[in-house]
C-alpha atoms as one frame of an Amber mdcrd trajectory, in Angstrom:
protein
 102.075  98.483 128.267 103.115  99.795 124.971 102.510 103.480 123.627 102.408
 103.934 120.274 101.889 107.242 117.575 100.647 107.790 114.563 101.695 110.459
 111.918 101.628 109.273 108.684  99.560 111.755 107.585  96.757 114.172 108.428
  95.746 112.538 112.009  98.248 113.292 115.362  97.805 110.197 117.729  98.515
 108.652 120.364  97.674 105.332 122.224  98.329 102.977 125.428  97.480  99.642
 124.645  98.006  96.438 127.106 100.594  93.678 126.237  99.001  90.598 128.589
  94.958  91.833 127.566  95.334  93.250 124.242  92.969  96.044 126.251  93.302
  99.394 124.735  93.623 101.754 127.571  94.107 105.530 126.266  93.480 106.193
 122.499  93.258 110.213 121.466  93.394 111.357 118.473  93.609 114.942 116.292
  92.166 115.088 113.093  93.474 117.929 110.639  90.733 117.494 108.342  89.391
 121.596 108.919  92.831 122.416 108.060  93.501 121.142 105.244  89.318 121.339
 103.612  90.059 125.030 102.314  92.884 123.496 100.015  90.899 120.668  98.958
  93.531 118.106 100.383  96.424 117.273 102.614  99.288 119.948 102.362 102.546
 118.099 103.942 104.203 120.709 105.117 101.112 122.287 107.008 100.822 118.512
 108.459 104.242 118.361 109.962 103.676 121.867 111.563 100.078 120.811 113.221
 101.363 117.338 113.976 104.513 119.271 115.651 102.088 121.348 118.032  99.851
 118.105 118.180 101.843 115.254 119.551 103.140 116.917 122.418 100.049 117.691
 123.751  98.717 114.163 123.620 102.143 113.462 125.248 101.512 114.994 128.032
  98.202 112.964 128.869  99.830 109.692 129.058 102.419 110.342 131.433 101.154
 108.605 134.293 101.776 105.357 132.127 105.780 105.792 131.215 106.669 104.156
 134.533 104.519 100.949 133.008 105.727 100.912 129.566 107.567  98.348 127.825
 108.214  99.312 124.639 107.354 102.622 121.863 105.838 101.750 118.835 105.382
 104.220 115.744 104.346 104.143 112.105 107.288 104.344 109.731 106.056 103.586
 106.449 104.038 104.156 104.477 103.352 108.316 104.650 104.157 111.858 104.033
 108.213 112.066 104.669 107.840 115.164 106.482 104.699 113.902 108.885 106.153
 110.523 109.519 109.600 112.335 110.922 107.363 113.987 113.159 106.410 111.022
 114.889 109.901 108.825 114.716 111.480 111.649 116.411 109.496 111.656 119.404
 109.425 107.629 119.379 113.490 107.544 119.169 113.015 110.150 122.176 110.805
 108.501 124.392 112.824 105.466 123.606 116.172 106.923 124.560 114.505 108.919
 127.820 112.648 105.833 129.078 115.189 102.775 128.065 112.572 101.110 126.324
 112.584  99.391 123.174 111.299 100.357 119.756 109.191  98.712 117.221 109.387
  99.936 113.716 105.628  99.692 112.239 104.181  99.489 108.623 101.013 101.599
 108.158  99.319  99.259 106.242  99.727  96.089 108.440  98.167  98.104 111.332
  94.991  98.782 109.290  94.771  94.815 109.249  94.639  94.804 113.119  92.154
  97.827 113.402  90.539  94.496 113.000  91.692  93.140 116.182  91.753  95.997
 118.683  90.488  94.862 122.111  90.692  91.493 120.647  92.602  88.214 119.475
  93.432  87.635 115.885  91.794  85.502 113.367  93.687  84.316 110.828  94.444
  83.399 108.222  92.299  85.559 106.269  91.707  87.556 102.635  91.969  91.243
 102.994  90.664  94.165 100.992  92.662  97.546 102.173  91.042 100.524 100.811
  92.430 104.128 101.591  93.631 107.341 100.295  96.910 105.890  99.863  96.142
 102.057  98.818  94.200  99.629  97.225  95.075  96.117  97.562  94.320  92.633
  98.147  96.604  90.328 100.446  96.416  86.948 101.951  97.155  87.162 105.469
  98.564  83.982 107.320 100.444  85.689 110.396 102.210  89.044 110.820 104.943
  87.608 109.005 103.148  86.089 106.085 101.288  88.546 104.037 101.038  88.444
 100.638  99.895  90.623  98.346  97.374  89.519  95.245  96.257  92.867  93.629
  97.230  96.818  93.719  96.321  99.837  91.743  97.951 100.990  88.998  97.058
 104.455  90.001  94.481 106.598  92.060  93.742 104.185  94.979  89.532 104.095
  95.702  89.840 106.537  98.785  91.695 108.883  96.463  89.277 108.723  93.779
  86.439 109.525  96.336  88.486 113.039  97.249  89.382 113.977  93.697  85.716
 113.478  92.550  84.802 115.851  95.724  87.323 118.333  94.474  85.790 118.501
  91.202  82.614 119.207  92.681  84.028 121.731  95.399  82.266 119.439  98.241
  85.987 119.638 100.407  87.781 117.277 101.985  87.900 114.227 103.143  86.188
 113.221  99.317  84.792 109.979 101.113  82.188 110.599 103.370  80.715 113.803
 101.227  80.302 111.637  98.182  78.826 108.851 100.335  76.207 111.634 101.473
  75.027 112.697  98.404  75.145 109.493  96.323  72.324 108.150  98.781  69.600
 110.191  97.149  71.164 109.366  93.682  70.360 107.263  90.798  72.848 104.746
  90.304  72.249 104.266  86.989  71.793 107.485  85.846  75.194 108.218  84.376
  77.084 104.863  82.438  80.483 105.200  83.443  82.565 102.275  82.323  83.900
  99.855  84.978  87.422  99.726  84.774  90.060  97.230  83.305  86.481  95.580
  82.497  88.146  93.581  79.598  91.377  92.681  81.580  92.159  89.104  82.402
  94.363  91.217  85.353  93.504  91.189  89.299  94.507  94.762  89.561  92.695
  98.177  90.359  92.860 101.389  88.224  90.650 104.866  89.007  92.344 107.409
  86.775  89.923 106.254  83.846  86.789 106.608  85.782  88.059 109.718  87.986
  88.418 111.369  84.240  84.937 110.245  83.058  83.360 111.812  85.896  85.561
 115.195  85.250  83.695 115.403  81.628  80.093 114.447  83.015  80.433 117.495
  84.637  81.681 120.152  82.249  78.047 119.465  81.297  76.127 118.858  84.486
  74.179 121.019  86.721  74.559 121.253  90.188  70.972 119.230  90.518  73.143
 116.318  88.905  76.028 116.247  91.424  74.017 113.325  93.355  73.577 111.658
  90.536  76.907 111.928  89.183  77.886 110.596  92.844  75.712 107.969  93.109
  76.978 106.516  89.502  80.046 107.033  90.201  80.367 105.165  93.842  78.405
 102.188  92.282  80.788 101.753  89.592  83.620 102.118  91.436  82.533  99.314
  93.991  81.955  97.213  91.195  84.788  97.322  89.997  86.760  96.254  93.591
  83.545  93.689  93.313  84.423  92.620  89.622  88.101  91.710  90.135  87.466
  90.347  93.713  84.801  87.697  91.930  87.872  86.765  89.629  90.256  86.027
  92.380  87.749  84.390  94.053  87.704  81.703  91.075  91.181  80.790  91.772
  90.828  80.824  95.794  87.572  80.322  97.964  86.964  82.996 100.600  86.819
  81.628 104.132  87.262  84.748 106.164  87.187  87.947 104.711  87.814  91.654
 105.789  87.984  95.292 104.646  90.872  97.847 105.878  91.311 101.525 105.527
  89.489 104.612 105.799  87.496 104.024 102.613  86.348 100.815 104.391  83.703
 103.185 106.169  81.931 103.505 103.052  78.356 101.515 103.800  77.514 100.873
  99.745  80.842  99.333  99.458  80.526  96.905 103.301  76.976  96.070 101.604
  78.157  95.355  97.810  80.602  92.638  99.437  78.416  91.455 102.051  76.088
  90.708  98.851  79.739  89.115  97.180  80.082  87.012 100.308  76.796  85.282
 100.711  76.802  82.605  97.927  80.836  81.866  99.718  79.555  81.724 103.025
  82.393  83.234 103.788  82.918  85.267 107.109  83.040  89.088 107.069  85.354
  91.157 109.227  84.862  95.089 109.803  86.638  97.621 112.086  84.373  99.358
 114.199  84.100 102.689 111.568  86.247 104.733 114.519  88.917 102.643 114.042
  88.895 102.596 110.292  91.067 105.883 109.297  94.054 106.560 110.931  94.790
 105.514 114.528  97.248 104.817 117.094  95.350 102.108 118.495  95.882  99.953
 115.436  99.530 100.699 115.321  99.612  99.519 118.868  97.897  96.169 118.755
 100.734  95.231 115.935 103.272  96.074 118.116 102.141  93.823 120.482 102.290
  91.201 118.091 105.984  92.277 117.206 106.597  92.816 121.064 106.015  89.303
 121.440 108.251  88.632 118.576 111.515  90.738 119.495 110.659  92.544 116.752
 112.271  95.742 117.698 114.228  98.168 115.715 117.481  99.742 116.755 117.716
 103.588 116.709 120.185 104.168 114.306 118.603 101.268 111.799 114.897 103.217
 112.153 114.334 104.699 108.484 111.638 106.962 106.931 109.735 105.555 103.836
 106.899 107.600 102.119 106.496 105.054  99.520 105.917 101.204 100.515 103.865
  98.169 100.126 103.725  95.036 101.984
């Protein structure tokens, strides 16, 4: 078995996943997200303190598994600095105490197999990763071929989804809020511009729109908020849905899937089920539990990388807040 943690940012977990069955055994996680709603976002240092009190008490619940383990896996990139240390430490730990080895894992490549938990992969494959952090497109042959087409240039689409909620003092997480109140919206009411409309560029940029929603409400009401929500969600699908049509010019869609914990949101799964059809092209979704932050994603990589001898030595094991694949 492999146990593997999670800390990147605002979630503490912990999982016990199966090398031979791919079977996820023990998955628990803490959210933070009461913590950190009165400041209207994630506050790092905060983090690292809860995840500190956190991990250790997940810890102790999977105990009766060390004597079965065969490796520790944690997330090492992309996150917070001071979150991701939290979890590293006790993964260099458990690796020293136990004599196990450990595997080194990028964040984003384990939102990928929140595709595959329980299961076998499919590749290859065109992914869509939308989160608080990201927004990008990659080509995924293998674990070690991934390639990525398209990024923002700024605000990521999860991000945009809490800084809109901010503005409207709904709290945080932005994403599921907005969601709620766009669904008695009118989509239409409020013309925000799709962004990098113009641009012959496969690349994502929110700042633009997140500002044009700040001045549609200097002079809104609060009976316009699900309006204003409802416009602004539509266009900034479209706009994922806009440059995705122009890479799909240049490469056909076979199988297709969307990442991250902005992949929850049901307007945008529908707007590219409706992108898919005319492809025929498969769609692949994480079961919405799996889509924000887990341990049980991180885990079925490292079974992958397990496999692979892809394990890190302690003293080469480094911290990066900012990374891409």
């Amino acid at each position: 078995m492999i146990l593997s943690i999670e800390s990147s940012c605002d979630d503490s977990a912990i999982a016990i996943t199966d090398i031979k069955t791919k079977k996820l055994l023990f998955h628990k996680k803490i959210s933070q997200e009461l913590e950190h709603s009165v400041y209207g976002g994630v506050v790092p240092e905060l983090a690292a303190r809860l995840h500190a009190e956190a991990l250790p008490k997940i810890l102790e619940q999977v105990k009766p598994y060390f004597s079965e383990l065969k490796a520790v896996a944690v997330t090492s990139t992309p996150g917070l600095a001071v979150t991701l240390v939290e979890g590293v430490t006790m993964a260099k730990a458990i690796s020293i105490a136990l004599e196990i080895p450990l595997i080194s894992v990028n964040h984003l490549i384990g939102h990928i197999y929140s595709l595959f938990i329980d299961k076998e992969t499919q590749f290859p494959l065109t992914v869509l990763l939308v989160s608080g952090g990201h927004t990008q497109v990659m080509q995924v042959e293998s674990i070690e071929s991934i390639t990525t087409i398209a990024k923002s240039m700024d605000d990521s689409f999860g991000e945009s989804f809490d800084k809109v909620a901010k503005m409207m003092d709904l709290g945080y997480p932005g994403g599921p809020v907005i969601q709620e109140l766009a669904k008695d919206g009118d989509r239409t009411r409020y013309n925000f511009t799709i962004p990098l409309s113009q641009s012959p560029l496969i690349a994502f940029s929110y700042s633009g729109l997140k500002n044009a929603v700040r001045v549609a409400l200097q002079d809104a009401s609060k009976s316009d908020y699900k309006d204003i929500a409802a416009s602004f969600e539509h266009i900034a699908t479209m706009h994922l849905v806009q440059k995705l049509k122009k890479y799909f010019k240049k490469v056909q869609p076979k199988t297709f899937a969307i990442v991250g914990g902005a992949s929850a949101n049901l307007y945008l799964r529908s707007e590219i089920e409706k992108l898919l059809k005319p492809h025929n092209a498969k769609l692949l979704l994480s079961e919405l539990k799996y889509c924000s932050d887990n341990a049980a994603m991180i885990g079925r990589v490292a079974i992958e990388m397990y496999e692979k001898k892809m394990f890190t030595h302690l003293d080469e094991l480094s911290i990066s807040a900012k990374s891409s694949i």
